[in-house]
C-alpha positions as CSV (number, residue, x, y, z in Angstrom):
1,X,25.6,-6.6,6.4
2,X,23.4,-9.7,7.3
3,X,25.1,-12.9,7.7
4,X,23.2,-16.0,7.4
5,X,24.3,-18.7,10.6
6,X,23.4,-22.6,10.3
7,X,23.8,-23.6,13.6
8,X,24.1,-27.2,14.9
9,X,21.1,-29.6,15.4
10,X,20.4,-29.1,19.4
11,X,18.5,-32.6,19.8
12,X,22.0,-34.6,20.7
13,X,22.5,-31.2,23.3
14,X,18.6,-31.7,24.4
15,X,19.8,-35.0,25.3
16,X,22.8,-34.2,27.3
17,X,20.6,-31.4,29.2
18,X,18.3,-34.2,30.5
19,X,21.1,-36.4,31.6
20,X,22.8,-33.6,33.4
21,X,19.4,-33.0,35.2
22,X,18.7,-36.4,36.4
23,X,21.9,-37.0,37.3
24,X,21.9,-34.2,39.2
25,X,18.8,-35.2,41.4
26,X,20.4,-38.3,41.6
27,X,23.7,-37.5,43.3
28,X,21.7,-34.7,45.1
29,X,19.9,-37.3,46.6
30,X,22.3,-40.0,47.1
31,X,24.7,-37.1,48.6
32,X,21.7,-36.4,51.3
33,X,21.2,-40.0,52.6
34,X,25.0,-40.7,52.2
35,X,25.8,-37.4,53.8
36,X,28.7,-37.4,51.2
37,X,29.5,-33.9,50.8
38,X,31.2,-35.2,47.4
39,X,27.8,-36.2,46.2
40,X,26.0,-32.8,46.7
41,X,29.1,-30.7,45.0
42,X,28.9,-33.0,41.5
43,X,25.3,-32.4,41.9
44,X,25.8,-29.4,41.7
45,X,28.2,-28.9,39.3
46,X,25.8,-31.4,36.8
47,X,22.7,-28.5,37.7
48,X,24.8,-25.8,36.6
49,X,25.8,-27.5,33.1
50,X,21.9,-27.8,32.5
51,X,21.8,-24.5,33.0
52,X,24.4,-23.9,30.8
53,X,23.9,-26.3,27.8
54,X,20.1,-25.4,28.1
55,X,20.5,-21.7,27.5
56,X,21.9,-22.4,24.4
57,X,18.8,-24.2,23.0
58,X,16.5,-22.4,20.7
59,X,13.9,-23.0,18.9
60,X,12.6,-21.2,15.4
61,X,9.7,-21.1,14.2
62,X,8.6,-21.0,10.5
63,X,9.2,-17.5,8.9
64,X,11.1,-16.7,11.9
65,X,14.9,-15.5,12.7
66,X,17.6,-15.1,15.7
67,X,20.2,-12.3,15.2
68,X,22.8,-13.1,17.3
69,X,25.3,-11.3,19.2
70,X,28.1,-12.1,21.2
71,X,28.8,-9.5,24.2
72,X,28.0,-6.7,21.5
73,X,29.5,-8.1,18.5
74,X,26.7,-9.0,15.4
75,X,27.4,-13.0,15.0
76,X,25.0,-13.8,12.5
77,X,21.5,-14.6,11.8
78,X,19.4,-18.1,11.6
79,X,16.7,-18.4,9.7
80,X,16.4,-22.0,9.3
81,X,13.4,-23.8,11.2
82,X,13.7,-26.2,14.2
83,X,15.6,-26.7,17.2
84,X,18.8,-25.8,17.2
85,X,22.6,-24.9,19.9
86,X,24.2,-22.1,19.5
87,X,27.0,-20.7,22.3
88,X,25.1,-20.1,25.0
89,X,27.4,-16.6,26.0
90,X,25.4,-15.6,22.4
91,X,22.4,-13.2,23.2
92,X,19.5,-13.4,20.8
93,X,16.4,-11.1,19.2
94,X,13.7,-12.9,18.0
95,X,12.5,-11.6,14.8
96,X,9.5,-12.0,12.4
97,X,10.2,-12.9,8.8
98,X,6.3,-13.1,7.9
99,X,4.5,-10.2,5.8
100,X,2.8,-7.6,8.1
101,X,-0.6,-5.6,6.6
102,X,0.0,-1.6,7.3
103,X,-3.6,0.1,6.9
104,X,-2.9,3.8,7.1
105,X,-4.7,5.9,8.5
106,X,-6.6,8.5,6.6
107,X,-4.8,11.4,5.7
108,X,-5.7,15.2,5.0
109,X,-3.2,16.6,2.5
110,X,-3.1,19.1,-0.1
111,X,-3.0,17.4,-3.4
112,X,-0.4,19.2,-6.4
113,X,-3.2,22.1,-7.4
114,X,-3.6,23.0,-3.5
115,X,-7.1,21.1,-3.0
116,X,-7.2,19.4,0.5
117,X,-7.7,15.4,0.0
118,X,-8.0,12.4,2.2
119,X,-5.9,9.7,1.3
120,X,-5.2,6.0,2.6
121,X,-3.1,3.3,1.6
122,X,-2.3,-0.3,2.3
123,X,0.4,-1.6,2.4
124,X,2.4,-5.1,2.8
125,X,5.8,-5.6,4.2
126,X,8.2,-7.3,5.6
127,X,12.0,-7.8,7.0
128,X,14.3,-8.6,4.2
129,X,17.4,-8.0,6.0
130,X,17.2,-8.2,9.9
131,X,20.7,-6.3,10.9
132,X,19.6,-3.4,9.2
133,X,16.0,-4.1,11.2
134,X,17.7,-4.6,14.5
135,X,20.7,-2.3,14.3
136,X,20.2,0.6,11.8
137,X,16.8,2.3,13.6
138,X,15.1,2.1,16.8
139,X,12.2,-0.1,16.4
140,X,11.6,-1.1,12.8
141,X,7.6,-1.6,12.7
142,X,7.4,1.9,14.2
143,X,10.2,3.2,11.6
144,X,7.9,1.9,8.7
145,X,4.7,3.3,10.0
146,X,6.2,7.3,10.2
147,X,7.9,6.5,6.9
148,X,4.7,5.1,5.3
149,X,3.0,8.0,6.3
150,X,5.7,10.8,5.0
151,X,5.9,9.3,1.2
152,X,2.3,9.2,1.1
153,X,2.3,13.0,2.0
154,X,4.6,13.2,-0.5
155,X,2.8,11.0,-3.2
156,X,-0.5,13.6,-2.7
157,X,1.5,16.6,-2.8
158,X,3.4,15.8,-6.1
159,X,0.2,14.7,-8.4
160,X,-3.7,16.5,-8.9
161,X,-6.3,14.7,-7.6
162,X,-7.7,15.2,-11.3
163,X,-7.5,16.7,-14.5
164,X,-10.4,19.5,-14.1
165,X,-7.3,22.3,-13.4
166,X,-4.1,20.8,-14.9
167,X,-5.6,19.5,-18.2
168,X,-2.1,18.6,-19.8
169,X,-1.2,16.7,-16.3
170,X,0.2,13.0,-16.9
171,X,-0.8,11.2,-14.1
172,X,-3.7,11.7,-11.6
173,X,-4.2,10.4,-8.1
174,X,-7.8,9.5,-8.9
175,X,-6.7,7.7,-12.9
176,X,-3.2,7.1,-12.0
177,X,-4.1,3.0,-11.4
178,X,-1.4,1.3,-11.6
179,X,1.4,3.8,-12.4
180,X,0.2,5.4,-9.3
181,X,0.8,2.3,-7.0
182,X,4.2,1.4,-8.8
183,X,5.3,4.9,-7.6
184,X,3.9,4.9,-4.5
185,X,6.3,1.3,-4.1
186,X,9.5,2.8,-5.3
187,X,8.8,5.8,-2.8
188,X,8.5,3.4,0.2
189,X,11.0,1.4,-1.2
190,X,14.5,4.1,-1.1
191,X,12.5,5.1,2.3
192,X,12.6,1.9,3.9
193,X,15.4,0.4,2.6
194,X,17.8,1.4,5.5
195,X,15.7,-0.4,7.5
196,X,16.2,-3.8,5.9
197,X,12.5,-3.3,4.7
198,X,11.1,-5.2,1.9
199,X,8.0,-3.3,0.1
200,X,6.3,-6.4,-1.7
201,X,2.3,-4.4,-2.4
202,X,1.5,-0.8,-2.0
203,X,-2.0,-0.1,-2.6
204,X,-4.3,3.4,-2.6
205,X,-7.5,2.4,-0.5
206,X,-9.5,5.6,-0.1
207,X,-9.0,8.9,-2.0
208,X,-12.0,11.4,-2.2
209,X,-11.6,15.7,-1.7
210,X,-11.9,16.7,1.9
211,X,-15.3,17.1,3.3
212,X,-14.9,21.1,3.4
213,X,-14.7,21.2,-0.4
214,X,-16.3,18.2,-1.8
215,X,-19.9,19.6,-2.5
216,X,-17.9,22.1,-4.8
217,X,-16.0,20.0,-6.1
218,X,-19.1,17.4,-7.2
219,X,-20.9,20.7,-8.6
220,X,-17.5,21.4,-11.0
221,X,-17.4,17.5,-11.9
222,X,-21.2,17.7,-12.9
223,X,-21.2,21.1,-14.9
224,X,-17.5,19.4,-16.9
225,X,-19.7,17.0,-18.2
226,X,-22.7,19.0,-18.8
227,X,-20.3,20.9,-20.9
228,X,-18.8,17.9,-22.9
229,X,-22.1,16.4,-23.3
230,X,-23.8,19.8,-24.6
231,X,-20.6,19.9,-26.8
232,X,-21.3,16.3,-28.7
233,X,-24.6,16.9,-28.8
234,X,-24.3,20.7,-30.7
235,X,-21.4,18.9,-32.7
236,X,-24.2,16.3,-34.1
237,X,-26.7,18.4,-34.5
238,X,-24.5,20.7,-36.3
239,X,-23.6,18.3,-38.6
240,X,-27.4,17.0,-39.2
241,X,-28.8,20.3,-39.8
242,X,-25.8,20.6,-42.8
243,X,-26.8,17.2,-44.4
244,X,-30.2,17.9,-44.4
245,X,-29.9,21.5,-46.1
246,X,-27.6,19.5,-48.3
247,X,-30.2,16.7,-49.4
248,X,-32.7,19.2,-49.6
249,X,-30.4,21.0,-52.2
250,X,-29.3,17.6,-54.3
251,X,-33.1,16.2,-54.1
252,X,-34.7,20.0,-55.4
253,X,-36.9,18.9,-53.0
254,X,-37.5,22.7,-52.6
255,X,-36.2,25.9,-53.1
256,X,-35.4,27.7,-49.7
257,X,-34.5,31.6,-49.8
258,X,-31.8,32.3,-46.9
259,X,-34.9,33.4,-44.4
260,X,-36.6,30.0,-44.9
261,X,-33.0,28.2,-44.4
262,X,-32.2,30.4,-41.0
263,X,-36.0,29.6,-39.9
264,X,-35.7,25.8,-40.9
265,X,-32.0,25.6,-39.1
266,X,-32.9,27.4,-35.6
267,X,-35.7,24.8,-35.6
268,X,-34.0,22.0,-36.0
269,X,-31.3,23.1,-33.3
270,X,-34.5,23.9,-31.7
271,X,-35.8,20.3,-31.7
272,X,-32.1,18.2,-31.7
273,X,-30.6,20.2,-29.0
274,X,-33.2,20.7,-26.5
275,X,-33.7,18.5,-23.3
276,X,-37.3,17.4,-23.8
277,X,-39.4,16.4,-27.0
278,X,-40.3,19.5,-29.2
279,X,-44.4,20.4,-29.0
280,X,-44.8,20.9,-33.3
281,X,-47.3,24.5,-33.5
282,X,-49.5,24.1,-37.1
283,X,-49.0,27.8,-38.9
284,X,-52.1,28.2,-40.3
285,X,-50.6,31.1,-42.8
286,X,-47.1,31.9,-44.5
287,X,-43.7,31.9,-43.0
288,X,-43.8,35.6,-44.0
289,X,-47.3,36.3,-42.0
């Protein structure tokens, strides 16, 4: 588990670091005009504590961390900001705290029905909990990148990319919206989670069929909503044709025999259901001639 370090300020040790080094050029040089043996020696000995106390100085940056270790021991982690001492026997990893932008790359994956898609995502992340980040996999930005990639295999292969041949689905890839994404989250999340990863946006950027099938695909989309539309439109002319037969019948407007109705009704499906205006033909006679 992570454990949060506050180390002590390291300006009073940034201090003793430069008075170690000047008296250490000092004596060096009083020890080489003195030829004092004594001199050189505490020299030094006052060199080597620089080299000591300043290997414990660190600095951290803003949305930055140290996890520490101590000859392969987990000390702790500091995230605070500024300069700080720590033992200087303590080795240190430098770690990034900030969000990080994943753009995937554009995948080709069957969708739930079998049709090949291409998919992309993006996605934002970053280290919540840095021992699992340094200690539990083998380089954590390249862990989330393989990850990223498997659950959005896995997000394509368990919805359709549309309702044309699962009509009773729930969710689709392409109308999902936001359910989609909130899924897509909680998948990265239990995958990334070993990793100390912290999912905070997961977002689809490009979904369209693969190139193979798409020209199908458009044709099937088109002739669905030729369908539907031919369907309302039927429905409503349907519907007028009744009411006007009706009114015709309340108003004793006139008398129609059931030839005259079936004449009057395939033209007005004639004239309501066709694609371009109706051309009206005089009849110079009967309807019976």
């Amino acid at each position: 588990m992570e454990k949060t370090l506050k180390p002590m300020s390291g300006y009073l040790t940034l201090v003793i670091c430069l008075a170690l080094f000047v008296a250490s050029v000092y004596l060096f040089i009083m020890g080489a005009d003195s030829e004092n043996i004594t001199y050189v020696i505490v020299a030094i000995l006052c060199f080597i504590l620089f080299c000591f106390f300043l290997k414990g100085l660190m600095i951290i940056q803003p949305n930055h961390s140290r996890v520490l270790n101590f000859f392969g021991r987990y000390v702790g982690t500091v995230k605070d900001n500024g300069l700080f001492f720590i033992n200087p026997l303590y080795s240190s990893q430098k770690m990034s705290l900030r969000s990080e932008n994943l753009q995937g790359q554009t995948l080709k994956v069957n969708d739930k029905m079998g049709n090949p898609i291409e998919i992309a995502v993006v996605i934002v992340w970053k280290v919540g909990d840095t021992y699992k980040a340094a200690f539990d996999v083998e380089r954590y930005s390249d862990f989330v990148k393989m990850q990223s990639e498997a659950a959005v295999r896995h997000l394509a292969m368990s919805f359709p990319y549309d309702n044309l041949e699962d009509d009773h689905a729930p969710i689709t890839l392409r109308e999902g919206g936001d359910k989609i994404n909130s899924i897509l989250e909680q998948e990265l999340t239990d995958r990334l989670s070993k990793a100390g990863i912290t999912i905070q946006e997961a977002r689809i950027s490009h979904l369209a069929y693969a190139s193979e099938i798409a020209g199908a695909m458009l044709q099937r989309q088109q002739a669905t909503a030729i369908v539907a539309a031919r369907t309302k439109i039927v429905e409503g002319a349907v519907g007028m044709v009744d009411l006007a037969l009706k009114k015709l019948s309340e108003e004793n407007i006139v008398e129609l025999d059931d030839e005259r109705k079936a004449a009057m009704v395939s033209n007005l499906m004639v004239v309501l259901c066709g694609e371009k205006a109706a051309t009206p033909i005089l009849n110079a006679g009967t309807l019976y001639n």
